[in-house]
N, C-alpha and C positions, 0 to 999 in steps of 0.2 A: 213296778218291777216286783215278781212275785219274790218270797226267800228262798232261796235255792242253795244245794251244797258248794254247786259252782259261784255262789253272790259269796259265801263263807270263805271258799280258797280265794276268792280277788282281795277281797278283805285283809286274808292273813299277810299275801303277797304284799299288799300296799306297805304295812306298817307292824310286823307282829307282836313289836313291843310295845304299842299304842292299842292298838288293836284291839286288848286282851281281854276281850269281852270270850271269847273263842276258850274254855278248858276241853279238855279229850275225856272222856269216859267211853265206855265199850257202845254207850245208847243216846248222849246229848250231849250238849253243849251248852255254855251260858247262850251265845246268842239264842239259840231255837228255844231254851227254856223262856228268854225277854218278850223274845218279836216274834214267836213260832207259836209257842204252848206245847204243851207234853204232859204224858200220864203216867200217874205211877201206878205200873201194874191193872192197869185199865180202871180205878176206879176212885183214881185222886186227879184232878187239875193242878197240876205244877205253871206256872209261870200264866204265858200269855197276856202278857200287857202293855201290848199294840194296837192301837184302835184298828188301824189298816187291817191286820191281819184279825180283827174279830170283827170287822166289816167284812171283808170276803169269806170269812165262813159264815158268816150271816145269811148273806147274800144268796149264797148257795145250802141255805139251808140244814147246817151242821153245827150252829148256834142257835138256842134258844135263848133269848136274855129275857130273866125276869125280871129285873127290876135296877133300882140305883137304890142307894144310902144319901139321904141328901143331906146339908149341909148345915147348921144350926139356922134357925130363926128364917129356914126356906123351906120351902112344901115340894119343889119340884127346880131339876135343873133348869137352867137359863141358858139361850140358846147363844148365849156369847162363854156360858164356861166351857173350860180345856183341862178339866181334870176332875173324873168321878170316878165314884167306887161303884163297883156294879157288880150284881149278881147274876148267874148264865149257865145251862149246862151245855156240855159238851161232850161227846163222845161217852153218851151215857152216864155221866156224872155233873154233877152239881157245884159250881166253884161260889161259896158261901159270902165269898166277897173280896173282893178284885180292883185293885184301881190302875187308870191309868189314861194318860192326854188324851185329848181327842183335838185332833185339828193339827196335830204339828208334824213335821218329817221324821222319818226312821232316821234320818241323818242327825238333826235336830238331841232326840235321843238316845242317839249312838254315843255322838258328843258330849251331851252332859254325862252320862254313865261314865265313861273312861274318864274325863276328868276328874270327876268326884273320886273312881278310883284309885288315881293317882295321888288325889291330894293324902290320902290314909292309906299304912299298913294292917290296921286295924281288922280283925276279923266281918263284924259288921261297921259299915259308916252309916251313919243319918247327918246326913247336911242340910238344915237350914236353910232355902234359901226365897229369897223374892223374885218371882217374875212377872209382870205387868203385877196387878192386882192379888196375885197368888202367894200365901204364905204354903211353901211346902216342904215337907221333908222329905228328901231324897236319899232311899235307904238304898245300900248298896252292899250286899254279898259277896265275900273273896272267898273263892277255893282253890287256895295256895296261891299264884301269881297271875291268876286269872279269875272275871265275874263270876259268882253262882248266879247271880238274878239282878237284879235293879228294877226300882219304881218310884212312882212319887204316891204321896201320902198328901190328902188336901189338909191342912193343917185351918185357913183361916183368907179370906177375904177383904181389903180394904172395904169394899160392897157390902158389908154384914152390920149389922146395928149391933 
């Protein structure tokens, strides 16, 4: 399902206090900043850290990916990780380095975000946490009572010597 404004208003409808990945500004939102990407002033990459959604721009040619940042005491990702940093331009700019899941549901993501959101009032959160094999920190942006951004940060591997 592609992201749409109308996937954004089902969203709000379902739960807007939950939700609250959704801020209003005159040009974005948290969601389209997470799972969309966006530029500032045509020559920053903001956000975009959705494999889905930099699979389909890929796909169709509006992604260039240069590269990944791999992981201590590894030369190249492993086709069983779910979380890299990666470098890519896009709409004529360069995003220096990027991370974000690969393999998991926008739903998935939506979930962890707002929860972590929840759990702090905090301007920024970094939460700690474990999933399968994955030590990572999930950093999470408030602007005022809603996300600015969310991502995870690969922090560390049981798999790592």
């Amino acid at each position: 399902m592609p992201f749409t404004s109308s996937n954004l208003n089902y969203l709000n409808t379902k739960n807007p206090k939950y939700y609250s990945l959704v801020y209003y500004r005159p040009d974005s939102c948290g969601f389209e900043h997470v799972f969309v990407g966006e530029t500032r002033r045509g020559k920053q990459i903001l956000g975009l850290h959705n494999w889905v959604q930099f699979y389909l721009q890929e796909k169709r040619n509006q992604i260039d990916y240069k590269g990944y940042v791999t992981r201590k005491n590894k030369s190249r990702p492993e086709k069983d990780d779910h979380v890299l940093s990666i470098q890519f331009s896009w709409k004529g700019s360069v995003k220096p380095i990027g991370s974000t899941f690969i393999g998991v549901s926008p739903e998935f993501e939506f979930s962890l975000y707002t929860v972590i959101f929840l759990l702090s009032e905090e301007r920024v959160t970094r939460e700690t946490v474990k999933i399968e094999e994955y030590e990572l920190q999930m950093v999470v942006c408030r602007h005022g009572h809603h996300i600015g951004t969310a991502y995870p940060v690969l922090l560390s591997t049981s798999g790592e010597d």
